[in-house]
MOPAC internal coordinates of N, CA, C and O (Angstrom, degrees):
PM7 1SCF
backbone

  N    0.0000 0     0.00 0     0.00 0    0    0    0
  C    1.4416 1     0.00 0     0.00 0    1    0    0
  C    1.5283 1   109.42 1     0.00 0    2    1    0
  O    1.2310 1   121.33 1   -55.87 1    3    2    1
  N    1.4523 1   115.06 1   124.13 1    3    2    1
  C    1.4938 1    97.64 1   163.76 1    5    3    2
  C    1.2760 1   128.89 1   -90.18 1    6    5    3
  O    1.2310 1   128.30 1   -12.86 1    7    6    5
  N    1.9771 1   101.63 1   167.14 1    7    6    5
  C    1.4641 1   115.57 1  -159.07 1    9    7    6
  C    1.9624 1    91.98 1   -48.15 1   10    9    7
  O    1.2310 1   140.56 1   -15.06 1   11   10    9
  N    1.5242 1    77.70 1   164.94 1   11   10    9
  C    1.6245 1    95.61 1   169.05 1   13   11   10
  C    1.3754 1   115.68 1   -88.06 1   14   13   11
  O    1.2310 1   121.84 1   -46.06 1   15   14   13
  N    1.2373 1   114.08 1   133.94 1   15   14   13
  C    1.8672 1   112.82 1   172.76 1   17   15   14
  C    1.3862 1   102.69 1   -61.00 1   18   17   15
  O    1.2310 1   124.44 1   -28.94 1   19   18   17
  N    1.4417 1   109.08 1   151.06 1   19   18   17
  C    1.2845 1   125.19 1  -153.07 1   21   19   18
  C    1.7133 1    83.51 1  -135.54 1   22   21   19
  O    1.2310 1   122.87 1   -50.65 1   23   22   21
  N    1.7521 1   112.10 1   129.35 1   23   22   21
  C    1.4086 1   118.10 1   162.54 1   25   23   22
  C    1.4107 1   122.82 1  -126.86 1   26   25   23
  O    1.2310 1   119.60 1   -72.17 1   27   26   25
  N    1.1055 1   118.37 1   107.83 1   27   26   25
  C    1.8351 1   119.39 1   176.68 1   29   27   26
  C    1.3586 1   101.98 1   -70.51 1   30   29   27
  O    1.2310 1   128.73 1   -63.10 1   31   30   29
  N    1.5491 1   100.80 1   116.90 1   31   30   29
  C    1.7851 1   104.99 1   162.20 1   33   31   30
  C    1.1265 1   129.18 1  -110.21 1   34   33   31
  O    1.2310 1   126.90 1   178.98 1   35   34   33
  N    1.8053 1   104.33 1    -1.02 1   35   34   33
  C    1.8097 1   119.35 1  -154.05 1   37   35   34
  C    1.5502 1    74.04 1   -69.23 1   38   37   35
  O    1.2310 1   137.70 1   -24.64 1   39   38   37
  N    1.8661 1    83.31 1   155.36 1   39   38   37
  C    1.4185 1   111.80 1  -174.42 1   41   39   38
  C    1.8101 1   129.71 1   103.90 1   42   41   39
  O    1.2310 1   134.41 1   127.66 1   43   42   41
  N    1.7169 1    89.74 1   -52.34 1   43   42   41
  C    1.2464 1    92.14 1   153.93 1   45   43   42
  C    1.5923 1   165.00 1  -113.00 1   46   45   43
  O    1.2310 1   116.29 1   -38.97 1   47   46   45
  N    1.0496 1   124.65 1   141.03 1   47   46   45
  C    1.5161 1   126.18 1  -142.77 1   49   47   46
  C    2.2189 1    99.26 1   -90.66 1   50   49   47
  O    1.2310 1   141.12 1   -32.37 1   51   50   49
  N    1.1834 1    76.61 1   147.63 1   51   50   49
  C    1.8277 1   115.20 1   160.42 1   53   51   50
  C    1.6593 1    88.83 1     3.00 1   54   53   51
  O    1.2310 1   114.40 1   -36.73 1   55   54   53
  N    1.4687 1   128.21 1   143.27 1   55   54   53
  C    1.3366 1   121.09 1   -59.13 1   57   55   54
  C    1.6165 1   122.76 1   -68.56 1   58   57   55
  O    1.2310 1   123.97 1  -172.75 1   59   58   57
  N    0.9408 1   109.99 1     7.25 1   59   58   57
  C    1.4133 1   120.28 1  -177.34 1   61   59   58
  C    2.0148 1   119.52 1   -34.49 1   62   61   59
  O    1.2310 1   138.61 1   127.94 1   63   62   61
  N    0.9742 1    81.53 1   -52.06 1   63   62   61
  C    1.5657 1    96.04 1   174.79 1   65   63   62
  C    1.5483 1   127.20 1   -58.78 1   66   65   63
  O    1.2310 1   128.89 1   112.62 1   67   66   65
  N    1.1666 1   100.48 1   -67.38 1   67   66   65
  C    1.4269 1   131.35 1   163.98 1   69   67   66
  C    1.7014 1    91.85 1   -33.62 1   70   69   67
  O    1.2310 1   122.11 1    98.43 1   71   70   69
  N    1.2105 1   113.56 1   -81.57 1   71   70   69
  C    2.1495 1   132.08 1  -172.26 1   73   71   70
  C    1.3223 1    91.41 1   -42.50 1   74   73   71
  O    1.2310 1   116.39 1   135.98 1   75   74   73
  N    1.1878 1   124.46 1   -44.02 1   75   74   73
  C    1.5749 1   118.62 1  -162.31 1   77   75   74
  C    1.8038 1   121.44 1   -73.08 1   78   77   75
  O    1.2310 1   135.25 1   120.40 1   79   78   77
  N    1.4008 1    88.10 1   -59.60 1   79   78   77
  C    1.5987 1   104.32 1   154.79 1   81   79   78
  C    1.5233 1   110.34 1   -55.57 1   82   81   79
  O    1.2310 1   109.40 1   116.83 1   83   82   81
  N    0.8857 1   137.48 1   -63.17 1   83   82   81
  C    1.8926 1   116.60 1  -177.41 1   85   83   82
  C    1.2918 1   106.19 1   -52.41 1   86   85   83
  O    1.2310 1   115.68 1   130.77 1   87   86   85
  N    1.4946 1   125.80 1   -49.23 1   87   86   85
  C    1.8162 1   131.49 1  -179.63 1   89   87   86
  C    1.7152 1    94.21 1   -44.77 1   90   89   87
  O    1.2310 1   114.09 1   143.60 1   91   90   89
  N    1.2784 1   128.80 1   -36.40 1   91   90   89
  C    1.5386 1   118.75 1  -161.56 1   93   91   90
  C    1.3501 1    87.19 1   -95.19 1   94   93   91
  O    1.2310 1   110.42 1    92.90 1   95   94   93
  N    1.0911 1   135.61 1   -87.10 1   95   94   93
  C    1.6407 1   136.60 1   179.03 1   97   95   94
  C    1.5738 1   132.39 1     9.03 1   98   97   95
  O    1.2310 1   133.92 1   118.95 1   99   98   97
  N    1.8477 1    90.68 1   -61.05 1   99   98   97
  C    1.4418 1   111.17 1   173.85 1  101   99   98
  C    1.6677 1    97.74 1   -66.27 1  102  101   99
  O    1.2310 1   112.11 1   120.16 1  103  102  101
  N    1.3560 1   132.49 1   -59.84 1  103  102  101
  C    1.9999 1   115.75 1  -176.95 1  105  103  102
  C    1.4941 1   106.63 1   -72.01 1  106  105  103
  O    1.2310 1   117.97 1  -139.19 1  107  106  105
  N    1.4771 1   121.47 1    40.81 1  107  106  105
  C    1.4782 1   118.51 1   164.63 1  109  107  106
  C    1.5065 1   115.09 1  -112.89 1  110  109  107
  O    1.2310 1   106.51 1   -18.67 1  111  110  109
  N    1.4976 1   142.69 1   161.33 1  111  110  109
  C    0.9474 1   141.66 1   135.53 1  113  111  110
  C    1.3116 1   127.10 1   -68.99 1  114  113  111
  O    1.2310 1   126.20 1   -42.93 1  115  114  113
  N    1.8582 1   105.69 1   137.07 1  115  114  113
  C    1.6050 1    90.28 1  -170.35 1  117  115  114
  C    1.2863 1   126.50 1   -90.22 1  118  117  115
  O    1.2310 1   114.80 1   -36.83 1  119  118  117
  N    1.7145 1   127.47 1   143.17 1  119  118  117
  C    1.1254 1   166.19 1  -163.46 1  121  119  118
  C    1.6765 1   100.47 1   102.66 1  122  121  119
  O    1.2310 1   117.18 1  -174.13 1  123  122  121
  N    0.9352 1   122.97 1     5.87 1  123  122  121
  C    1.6871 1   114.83 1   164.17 1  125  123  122
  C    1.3517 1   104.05 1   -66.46 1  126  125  123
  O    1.2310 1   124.99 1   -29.47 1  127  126  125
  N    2.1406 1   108.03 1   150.53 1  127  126  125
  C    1.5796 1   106.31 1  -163.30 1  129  127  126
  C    1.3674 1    95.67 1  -103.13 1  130  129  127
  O    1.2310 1   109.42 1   -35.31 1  131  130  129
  N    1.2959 1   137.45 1   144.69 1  131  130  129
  C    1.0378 1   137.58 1   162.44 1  133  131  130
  C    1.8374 1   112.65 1  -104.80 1  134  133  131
  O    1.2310 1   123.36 1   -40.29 1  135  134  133
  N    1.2480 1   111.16 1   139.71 1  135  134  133
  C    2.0139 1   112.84 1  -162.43 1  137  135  134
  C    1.5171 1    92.29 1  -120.11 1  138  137  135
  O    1.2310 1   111.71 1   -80.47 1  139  138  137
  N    1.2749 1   133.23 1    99.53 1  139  138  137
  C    1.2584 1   136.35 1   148.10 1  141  139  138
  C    1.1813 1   140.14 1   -79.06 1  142  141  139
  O    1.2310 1   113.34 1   -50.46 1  143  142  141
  N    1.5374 1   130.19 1   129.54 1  143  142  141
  C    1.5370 1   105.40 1  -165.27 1  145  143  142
  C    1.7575 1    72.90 1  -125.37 1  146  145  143
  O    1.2310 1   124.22 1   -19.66 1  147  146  145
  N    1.7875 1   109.51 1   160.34 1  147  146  145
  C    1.1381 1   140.80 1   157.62 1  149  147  146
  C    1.2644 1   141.07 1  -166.66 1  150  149  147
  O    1.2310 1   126.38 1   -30.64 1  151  150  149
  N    1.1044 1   105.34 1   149.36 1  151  150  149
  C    1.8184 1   111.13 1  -171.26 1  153  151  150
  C    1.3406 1   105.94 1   -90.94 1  154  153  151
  O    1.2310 1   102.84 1   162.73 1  155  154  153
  N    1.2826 1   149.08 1   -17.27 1  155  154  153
  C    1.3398 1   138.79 1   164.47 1  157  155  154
  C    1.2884 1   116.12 1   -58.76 1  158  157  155
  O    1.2310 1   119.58 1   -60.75 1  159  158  157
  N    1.4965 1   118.41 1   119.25 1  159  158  157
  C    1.2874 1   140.88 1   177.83 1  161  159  158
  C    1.8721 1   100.33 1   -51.41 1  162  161  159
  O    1.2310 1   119.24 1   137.29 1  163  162  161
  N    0.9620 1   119.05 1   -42.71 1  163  162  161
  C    1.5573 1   105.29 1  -162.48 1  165  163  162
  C    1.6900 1    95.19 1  -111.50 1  166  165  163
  O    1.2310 1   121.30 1  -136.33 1  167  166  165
  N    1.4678 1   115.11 1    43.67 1  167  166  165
  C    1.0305 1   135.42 1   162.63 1  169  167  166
  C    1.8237 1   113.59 1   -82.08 1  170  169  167
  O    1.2310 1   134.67 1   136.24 1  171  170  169
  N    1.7016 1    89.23 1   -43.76 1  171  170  169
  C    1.5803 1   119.53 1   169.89 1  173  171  170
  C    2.0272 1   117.87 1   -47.12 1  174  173  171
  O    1.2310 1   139.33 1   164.46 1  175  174  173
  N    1.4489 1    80.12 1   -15.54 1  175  174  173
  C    1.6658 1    89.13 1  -174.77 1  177  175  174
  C    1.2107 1   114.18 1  -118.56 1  178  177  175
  O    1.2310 1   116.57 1   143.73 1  179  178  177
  N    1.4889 1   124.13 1   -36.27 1  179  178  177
  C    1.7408 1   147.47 1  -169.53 1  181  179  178
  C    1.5332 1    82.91 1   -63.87 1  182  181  179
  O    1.2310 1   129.63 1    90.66 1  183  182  181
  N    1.6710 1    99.03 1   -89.34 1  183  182  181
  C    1.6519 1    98.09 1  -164.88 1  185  183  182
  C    1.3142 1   132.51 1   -30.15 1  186  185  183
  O    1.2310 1   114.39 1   127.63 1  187  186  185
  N    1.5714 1   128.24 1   -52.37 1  187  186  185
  C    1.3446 1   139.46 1   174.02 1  189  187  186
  C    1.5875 1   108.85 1   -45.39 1  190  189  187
  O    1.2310 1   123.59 1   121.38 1  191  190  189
  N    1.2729 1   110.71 1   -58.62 1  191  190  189
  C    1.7262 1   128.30 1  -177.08 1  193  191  190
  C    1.5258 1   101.64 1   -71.09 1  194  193  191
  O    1.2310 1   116.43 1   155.09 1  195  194  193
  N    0.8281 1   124.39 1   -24.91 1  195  194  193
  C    1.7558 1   111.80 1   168.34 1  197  195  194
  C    1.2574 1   111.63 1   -94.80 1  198  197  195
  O    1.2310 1   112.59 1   151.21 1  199  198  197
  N    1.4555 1   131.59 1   -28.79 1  199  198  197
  C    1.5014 1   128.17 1   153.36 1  201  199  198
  C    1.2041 1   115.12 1   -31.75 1  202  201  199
  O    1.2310 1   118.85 1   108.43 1  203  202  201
  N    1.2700 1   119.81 1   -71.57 1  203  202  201
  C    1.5758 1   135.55 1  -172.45 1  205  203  202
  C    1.5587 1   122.52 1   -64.46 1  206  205  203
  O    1.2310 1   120.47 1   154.66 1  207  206  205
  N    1.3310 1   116.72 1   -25.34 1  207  206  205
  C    1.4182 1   138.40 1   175.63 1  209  207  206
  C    1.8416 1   109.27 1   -94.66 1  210  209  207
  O    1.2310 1   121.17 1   166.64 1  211  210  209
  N    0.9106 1   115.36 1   -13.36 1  211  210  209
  C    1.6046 1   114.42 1   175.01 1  213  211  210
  C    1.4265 1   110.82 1  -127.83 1  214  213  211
  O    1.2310 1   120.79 1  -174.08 1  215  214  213
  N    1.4314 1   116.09 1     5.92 1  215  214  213
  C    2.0364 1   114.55 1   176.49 1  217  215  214
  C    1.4454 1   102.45 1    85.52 1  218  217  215
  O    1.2310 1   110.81 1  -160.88 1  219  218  217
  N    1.0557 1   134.88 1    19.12 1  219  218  217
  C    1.7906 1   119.48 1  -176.86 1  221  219  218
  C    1.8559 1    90.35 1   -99.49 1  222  221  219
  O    1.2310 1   136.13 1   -25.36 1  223  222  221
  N    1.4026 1    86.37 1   154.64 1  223  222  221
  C    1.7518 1   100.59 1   178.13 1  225  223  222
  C    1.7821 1    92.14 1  -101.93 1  226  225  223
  O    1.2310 1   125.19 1   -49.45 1  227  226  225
  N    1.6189 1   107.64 1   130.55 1  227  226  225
  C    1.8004 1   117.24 1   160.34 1  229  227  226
  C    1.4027 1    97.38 1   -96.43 1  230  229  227
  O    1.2310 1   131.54 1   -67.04 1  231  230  229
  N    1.3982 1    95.33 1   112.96 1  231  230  229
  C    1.7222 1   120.53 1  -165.55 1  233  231  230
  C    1.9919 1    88.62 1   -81.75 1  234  233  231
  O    1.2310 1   129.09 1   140.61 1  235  234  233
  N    1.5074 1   100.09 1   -39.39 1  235  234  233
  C    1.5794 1    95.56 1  -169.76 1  237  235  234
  C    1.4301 1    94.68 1  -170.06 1  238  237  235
  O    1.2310 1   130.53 1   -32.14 1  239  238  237
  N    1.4906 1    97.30 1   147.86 1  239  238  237
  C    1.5736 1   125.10 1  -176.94 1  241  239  238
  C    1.5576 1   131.37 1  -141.17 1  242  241  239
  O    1.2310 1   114.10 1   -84.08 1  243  242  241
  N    1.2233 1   128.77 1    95.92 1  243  242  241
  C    1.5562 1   135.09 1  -128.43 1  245  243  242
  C    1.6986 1    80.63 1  -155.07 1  246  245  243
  O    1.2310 1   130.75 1   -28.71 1  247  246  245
  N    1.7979 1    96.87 1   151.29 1  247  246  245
  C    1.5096 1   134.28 1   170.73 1  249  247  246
  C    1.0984 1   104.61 1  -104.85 1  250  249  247
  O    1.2310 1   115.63 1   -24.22 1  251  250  249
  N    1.2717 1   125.90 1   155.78 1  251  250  249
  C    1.6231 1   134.40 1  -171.69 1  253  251  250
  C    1.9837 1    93.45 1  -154.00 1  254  253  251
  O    1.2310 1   123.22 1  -116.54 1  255  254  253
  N    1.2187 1   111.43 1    63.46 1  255  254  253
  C    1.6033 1    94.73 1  -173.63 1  257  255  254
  C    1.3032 1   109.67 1    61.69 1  258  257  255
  O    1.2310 1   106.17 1    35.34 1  259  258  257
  N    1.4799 1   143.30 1  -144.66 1  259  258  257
  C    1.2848 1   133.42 1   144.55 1  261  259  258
  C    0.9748 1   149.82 1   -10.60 1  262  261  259
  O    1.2310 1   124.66 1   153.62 1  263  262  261
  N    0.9750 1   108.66 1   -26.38 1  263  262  261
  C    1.7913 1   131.47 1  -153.57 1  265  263  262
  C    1.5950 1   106.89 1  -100.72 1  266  265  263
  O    1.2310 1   112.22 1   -65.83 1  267  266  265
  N    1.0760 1   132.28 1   114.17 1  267  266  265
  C    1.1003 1   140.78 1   163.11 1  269  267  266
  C    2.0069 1   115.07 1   -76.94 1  270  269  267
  O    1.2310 1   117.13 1   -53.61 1  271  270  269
  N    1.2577 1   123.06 1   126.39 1  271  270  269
  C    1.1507 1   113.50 1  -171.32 1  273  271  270
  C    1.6821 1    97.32 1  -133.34 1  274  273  271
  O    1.2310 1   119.82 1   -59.61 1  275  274  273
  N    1.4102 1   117.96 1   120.39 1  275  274  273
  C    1.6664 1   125.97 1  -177.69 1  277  275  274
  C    1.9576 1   104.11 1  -122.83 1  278  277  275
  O    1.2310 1   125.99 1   -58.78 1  279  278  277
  N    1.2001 1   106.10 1   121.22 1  279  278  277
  C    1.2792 1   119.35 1   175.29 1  281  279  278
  C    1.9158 1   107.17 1  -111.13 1  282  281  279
  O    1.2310 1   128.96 1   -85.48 1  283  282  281
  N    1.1814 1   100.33 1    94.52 1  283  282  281
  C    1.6067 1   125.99 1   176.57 1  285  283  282
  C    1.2100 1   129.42 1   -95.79 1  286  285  283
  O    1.2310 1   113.35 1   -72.35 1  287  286  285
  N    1.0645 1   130.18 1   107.65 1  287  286  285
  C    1.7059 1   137.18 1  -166.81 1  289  287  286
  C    1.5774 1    96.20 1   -89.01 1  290  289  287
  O    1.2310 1   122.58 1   -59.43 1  291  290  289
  N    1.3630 1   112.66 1   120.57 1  291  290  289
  C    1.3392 1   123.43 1   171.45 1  293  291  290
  C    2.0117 1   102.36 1   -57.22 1  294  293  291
  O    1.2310 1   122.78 1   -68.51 1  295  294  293
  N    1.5428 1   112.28 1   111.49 1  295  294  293
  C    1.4821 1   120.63 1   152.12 1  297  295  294
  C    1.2289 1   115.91 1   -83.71 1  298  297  295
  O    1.2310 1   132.21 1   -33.41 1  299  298  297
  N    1.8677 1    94.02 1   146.59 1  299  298  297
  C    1.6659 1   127.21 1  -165.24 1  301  299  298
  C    1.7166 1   109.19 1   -94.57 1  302  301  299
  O    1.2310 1   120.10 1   180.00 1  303  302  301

């Protein structure tokens, strides 16, 4: 299986993250993992709710200090 694309978003705020991750999503094949990390607090809310509203599976969802970290399987 290959690695998962990996996207740094820390830094940026509300909707940025969210826009960025769908922009990567859509040039994926689905069940490819996509690894997002971010520092926006209501990142904690965007990501999950756009998982569920566009078909992607949140494989995993973890704090790192700041750091928000979302592991998302591109849905078919």
């Amino acid at each position: 299986m290959a690695e998962p694309l990996r996207l740094d978003l820390k830094g940026l705020n509300c909707p940025l993250p969210v826009l960025r991750a769908g922009k990567a999503l859509r040039g994926m094949a689905p069940g490819e993992l996509l690894v997002v990390e971010a520092t926006d607090p209501l990142a904690a809310i965007d990501i999950p709710h756009f998982c569920r509203e566009q078909g992607h599976g949140l494989m995993a969802e973890e704090k790192d200090g700041a750091v928000l970290r979302f592991v998302i399987a591109r849905g078919g």
